[in-house]
N, C-alpha and C positions, 0 to 999 in steps of 0.2 A: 705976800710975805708969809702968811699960813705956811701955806703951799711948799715952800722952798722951807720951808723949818721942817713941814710934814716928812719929806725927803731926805731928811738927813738919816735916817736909818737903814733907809732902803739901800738893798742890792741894785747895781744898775750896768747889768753886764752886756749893755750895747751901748755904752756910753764908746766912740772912739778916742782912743789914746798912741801918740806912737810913742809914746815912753817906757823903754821896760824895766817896770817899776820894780821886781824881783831882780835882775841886774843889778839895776843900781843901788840896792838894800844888800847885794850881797858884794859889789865893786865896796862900799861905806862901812858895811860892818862886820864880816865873814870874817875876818882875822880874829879880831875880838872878841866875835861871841866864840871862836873857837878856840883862842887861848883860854875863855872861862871853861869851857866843856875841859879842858884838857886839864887845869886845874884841879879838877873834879871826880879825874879818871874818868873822863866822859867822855864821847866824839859823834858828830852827827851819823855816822852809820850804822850806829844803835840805839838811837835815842827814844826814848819815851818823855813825854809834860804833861804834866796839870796843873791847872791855873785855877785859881782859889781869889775871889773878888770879896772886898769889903764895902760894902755901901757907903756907912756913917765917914770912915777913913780914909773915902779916896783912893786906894789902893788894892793893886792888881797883883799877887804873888806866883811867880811861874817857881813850879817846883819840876825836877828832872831824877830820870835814873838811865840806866843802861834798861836796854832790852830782856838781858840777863836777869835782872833784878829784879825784888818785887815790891822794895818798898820807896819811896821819894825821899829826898833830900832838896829845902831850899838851897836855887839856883839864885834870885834875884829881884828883888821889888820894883815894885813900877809904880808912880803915881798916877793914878786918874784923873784927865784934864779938868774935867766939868762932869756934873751929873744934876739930871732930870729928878722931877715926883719927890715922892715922901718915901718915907719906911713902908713897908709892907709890900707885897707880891705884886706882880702887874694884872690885871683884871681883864680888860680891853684893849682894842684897837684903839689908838692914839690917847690915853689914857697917860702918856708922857711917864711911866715906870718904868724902871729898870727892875725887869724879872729874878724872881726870891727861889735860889734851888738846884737843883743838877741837872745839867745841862752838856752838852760835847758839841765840840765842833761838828758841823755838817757840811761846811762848801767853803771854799775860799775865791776867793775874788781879789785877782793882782791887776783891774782896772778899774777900782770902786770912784765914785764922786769922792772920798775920802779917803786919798790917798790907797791902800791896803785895806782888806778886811776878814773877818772871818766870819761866819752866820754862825748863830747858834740853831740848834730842836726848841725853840719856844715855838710856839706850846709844843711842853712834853707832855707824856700822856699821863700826870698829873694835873695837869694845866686843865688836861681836855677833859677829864672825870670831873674836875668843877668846872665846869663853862668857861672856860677863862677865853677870851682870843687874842690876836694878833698876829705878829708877823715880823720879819725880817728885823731881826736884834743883832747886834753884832759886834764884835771889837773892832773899832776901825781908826783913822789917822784923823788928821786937824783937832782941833778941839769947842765941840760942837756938837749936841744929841739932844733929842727928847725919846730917852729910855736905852741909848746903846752903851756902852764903854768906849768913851775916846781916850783915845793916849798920846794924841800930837802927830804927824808925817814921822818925824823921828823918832820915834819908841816905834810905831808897831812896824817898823822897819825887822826891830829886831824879835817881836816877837811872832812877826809873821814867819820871819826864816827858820824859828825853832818850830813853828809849828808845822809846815813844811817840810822839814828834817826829819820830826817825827813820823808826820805823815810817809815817806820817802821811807824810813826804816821799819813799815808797817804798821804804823800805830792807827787803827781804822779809824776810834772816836776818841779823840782827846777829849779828857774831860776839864768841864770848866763849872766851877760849883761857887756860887754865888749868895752870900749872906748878907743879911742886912749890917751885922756887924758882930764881931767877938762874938760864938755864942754862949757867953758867959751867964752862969745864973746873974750877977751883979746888973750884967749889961741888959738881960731882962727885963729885969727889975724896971731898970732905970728907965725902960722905954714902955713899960708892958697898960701905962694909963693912957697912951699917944693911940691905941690902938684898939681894935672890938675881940671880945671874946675868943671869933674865930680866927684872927689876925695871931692872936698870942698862941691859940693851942699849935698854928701852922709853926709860931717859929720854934715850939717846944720841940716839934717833928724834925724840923730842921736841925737844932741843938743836937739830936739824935747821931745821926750824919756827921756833924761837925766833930763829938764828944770821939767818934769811932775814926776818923780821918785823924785826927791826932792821935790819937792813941796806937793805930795801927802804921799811920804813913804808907797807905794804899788806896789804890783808885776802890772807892764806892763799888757795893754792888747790893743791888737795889728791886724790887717788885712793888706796884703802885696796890696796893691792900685799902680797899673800906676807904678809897679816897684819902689814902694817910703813904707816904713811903715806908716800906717794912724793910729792912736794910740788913743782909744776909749777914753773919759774924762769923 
């Protein structure tokens, strides 16, 4: 049992399937997602997303623009099946966290044991400046992790094709920037005794990120400084 829970994260791209599970994600939902893209002034052959995850909330936010453009616009919410761990950053291998931070896609896999998936860069080299380790994180389908983002067979149906689209229209790293939750001084606060000294200065860092992603409605850009993100403006 371990064993097969341990698993549920993992990449598993010799796993055989004769289902093409992109097909059938774009036979199910192509129309749809591209009546919203069109809504939007949007269309997959110039797409850019970033997806913005909240811990506390369950909730996975893909935001979109043209190619063209440089700022995002919420495209659409998604809820988060289930989630692993506590608040605070992932530390270790099997350590059951879901990773606190910026993050991009790095590989996709349309024959995952869970349905769809996408990997993230954990450890980024934030991660790897404090020793953090682990491995294969990822947004993927059923609902079912210890430390990934599930979204069900049916969701990342759809947000697999936007990311794919993007990918397709150039987009190298999607980014995907993951919080523990609103980084609100309030919401701080409200957490900031559940946690250790360096638990709290990390989410202040974090806040950082957030405060400027709102404000600006642009992908992050970012240099790992003193063990801290220093985040360009």
């Amino acid at each position: 049992m371990i064993l097969l829970i341990t698993l549920s994260c993992q990449n598993q791209p010799k796993q055989q399937h004769t289902e093409d599970r992109v097909a059938v994600a774009k036979e199910e939902k192509e129309g749809q997602l591209k009546k919203l893209l069109a809504s939007k002034k949007l269309n997959t052959e110039e797409l850019n997303i970033l997806l913005v995850a909240y811990k506390n909330a369950d909730r996975l936010e893909l935001y979109a623009k043209a190619t063209t453009e440089s700022t995002y616009n919420l495209l659409h919410t998604y809820p988060i099946c289930k989630r692993s761990g506590i608040l605070g950053p992932k530390k270790a291998e099997g350590d059951k966290q879901v990773p606190e931070g910026f993050y991009h896609i790095d590989r996709f896999n349309p024959q995952s044991l869970y349905y769809l998936s996408l990997g993230l860069n954990y450890p980024n080299e934030l991660d790897k400046s404090l020793g953090y380790t682990g491995s294969d994180i990822f947004i993927h389908g059923k609902c079912e992790t210890v430390g990934c983002l599930p979204m069900t067979d049916d969701l990342i149906k759809e947000i697999y094709l936007y990311a794919l689209w993007a990918k397709e229209a150039g987009q190298q790293n999607i980014p995907v920037y993951i919080f523990p939750f609103e980084m609100t001084d309030e919401n701080i606060a409200k957490h900031k005794a559940d946690v250790n000294e360096a638990t709290l200065a990390f989410w202040q860092n974090l806040k950082e990120g957030y405060d400027l992603l709102l404000k600006e409605k642009k992908e992050l850009h970012f240099k790992v400084l003193e063990k801290k993100y220093g985040f360009e403006k």
